[in-house]
C-alpha positions, 0 to 999 in steps of 0.5 A, spaced: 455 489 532 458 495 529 462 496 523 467 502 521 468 504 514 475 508 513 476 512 507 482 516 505 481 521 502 484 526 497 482 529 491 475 527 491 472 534 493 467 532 487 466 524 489 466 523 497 458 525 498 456 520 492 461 514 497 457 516 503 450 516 501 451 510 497 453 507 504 448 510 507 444 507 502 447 500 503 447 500 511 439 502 512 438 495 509 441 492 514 438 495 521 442 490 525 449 493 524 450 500 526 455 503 523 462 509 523 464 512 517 471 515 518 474 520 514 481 522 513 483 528 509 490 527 508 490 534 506 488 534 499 489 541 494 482 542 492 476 544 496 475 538 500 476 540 507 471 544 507 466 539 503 468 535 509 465 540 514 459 541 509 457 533 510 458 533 517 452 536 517 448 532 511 450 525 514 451 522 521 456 517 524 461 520 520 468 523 523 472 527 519 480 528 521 485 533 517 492 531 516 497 538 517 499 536 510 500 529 505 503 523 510 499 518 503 495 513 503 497 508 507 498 513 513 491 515 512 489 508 512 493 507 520 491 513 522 483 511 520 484 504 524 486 507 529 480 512 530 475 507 528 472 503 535 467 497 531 468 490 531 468 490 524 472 495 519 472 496 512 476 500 507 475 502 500 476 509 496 474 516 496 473 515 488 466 510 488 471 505 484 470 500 490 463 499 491 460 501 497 454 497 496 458 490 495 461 492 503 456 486 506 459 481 500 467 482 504 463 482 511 459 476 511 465 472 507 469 474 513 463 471 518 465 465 515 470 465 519 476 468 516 480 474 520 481 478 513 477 479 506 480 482 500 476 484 494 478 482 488 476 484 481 474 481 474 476 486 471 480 493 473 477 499 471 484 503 472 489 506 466 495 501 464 499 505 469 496 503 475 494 497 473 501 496 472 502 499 479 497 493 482 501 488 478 508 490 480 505 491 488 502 484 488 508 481 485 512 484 490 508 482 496 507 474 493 515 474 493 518 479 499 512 478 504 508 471 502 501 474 500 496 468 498 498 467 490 490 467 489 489 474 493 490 480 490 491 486 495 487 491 493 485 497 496 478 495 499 478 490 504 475 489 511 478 486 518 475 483 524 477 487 531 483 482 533 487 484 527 486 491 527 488 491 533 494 488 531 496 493 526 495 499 529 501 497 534 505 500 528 507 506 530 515 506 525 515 511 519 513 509 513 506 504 514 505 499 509 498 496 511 499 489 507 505 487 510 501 488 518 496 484 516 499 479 513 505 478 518 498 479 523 495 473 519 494 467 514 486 467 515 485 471 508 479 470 503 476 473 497 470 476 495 468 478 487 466 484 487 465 489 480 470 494 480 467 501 477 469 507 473 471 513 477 466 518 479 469 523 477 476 526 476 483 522 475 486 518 480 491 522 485 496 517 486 504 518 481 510 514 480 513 517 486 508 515 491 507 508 487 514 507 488 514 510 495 508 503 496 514 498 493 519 501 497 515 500 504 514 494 502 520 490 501 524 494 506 519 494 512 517 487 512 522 483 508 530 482 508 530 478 502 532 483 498 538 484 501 538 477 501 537 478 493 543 483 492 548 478 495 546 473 491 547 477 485 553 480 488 556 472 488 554 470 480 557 477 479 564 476 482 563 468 480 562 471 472 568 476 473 573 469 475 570 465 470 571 470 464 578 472 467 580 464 466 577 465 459 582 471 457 588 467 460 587 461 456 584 465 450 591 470 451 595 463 452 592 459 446 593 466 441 598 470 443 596 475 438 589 476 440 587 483 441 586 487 449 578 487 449 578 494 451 571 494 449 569 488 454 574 491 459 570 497 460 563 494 459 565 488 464 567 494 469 560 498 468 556 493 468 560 491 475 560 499 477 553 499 476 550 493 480 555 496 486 550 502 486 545 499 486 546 494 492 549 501 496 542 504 495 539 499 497 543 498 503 542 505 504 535 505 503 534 500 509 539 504 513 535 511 512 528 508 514 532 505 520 535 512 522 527 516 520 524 511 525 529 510 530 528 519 530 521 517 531 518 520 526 511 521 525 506 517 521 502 523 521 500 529 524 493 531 526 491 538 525 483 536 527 478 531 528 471 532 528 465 528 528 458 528 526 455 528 534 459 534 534 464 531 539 
């Protein structure tokens, strides 16, 4: 049985020799699985591609591939399922946070019979920001896309050959790996495993790129939200009748109170402001549909080397 390794790699010019002997290390104690690690370097500003080719030489089962520019992590992950051929794949980080040496712990779980294995954590070793990050992501995917209350989504995980099949038949703009599986399957176990210190450096991902995740989610894999903004639409309009009929008697009961200029102009801000946002929201959706129906790309390769020199 083989088992692929996906990594999507950015910013870790100084961590991803330490993630691949560590997985060197971690899969000599186990001679019946062969083994494929995959590399992709979602053009990263430091010094990392032309690491990559120095530990094409160093390491073997490695396939490296170059992205044109930043396509972001989730597209990396696609484009990394696709280049993997083993029965079983697990992903994890370039950073050395998700520990290579625990990777037996998902994939004997998942021999349990489960289609999908996530790894969770006592413990988080990130800053606030990206915990908060995680927080809100597993939240969202609970409420819009029906994740398992008891899983946490976290970056490190592995898929049976069958699932894996099943989502790289994305090929729409804007991937978003949770919500392929979970549309994929409902089998989904857990593992604790220790999350650690990086390695080295800080973390590459910003409040954009976080938000550009929640939006993925919901808008790909989910219409609830749209769902949401009607709702608020009707308790919005349903308060502006209830407080219309409020100042008629008010105004009938007391002749001589005063015109609520103040509340006007707050009631018509707030009314104005909740019809932004549920126009952007909209438009949000619109947007994604118009990008995909111009089939644009998950990514653009630039090359793809492999260590057997293929």
């Amino acid at each position: 049985m083989k088992i692929s390794l996906v990594i999507p790699c950015y910013r870790s010019e100084n961590t991803i020799e330490t993630v691949l002997q560590e997985i060197e290390a971690t899969m000599s104690k186990r001679p019946e699985y062969s083994y494929q690690v995959v590399l992709v370097n979602d053009s990263s500003p430091d010094n990392l591609s032309k690491k990559l080719g120095e530990l094409i030489g160093k390491f073997q089962n490695v396939d490296v591939v170059e992205f044109t520019k930043n396509f972001g992590q989730h597209a990396a992950l696609m484009c990394g399922l696709r280049q993997a051929d083993g029965d079983i794949v697990v992903c994890l980080d370039d950073d050395g946070q998700t520990p290579a040496d625990q990777v037996f712990d998902l994939v004997d779980t998942m021999n349990e019979g489960f289609d999908v294995v996530y790894a969770n954590y006592p413990q988080l070793k990130k800053t606030f920001f990206r915990n908060f990050g995680t927080v809100v992501n597993n939240l969202m995917a609970e409420l819009l896309i029906s994740k398992p209350k008891d899983i946490m989504m976290t970056s490190y995980f592995c898929m049976n050959r069958v699932i894996v099949d099943e989502v790289i038949k994305y090929t729409n703009a804007y991937p978003y790996v949770g919500g392929l599986v979970l549309r994929s399957t409902n089998n989904i176990g857990k593992v604790m495993v220790n999350h650690r210190d990086r390695f080295n450096g800080t973390s590459g991902y910003t409040f954009k790129s976080l938000l550009g995740l929640w939006l993925n989610g919901f808008t790909a894999f989910s219409v609830k939200p749209l769902r949401l903004a009607s709702l608020l639409g009707g308790l919005v309009s349903m308060f502006g009748i209830f407080y219309g009929i409020y100042t008629i008697v008010a105004r009938l009961l007391n002749p001589d109170m005063p015109i609520g200029y103040a509340s006007l102009i707050s009631v018509t801000v707030f009314i104005g402001g909740m019809n932004m946002i549920m126009l952007g929201l909209v438009g949000e959706y619109i947007g994604r549909m118009y990008i995909s129906m111009n089939n644009s790309p998950q990514y653009v390769i630039k090359k793809v080397i492999s260590s057997d020199g293929k």
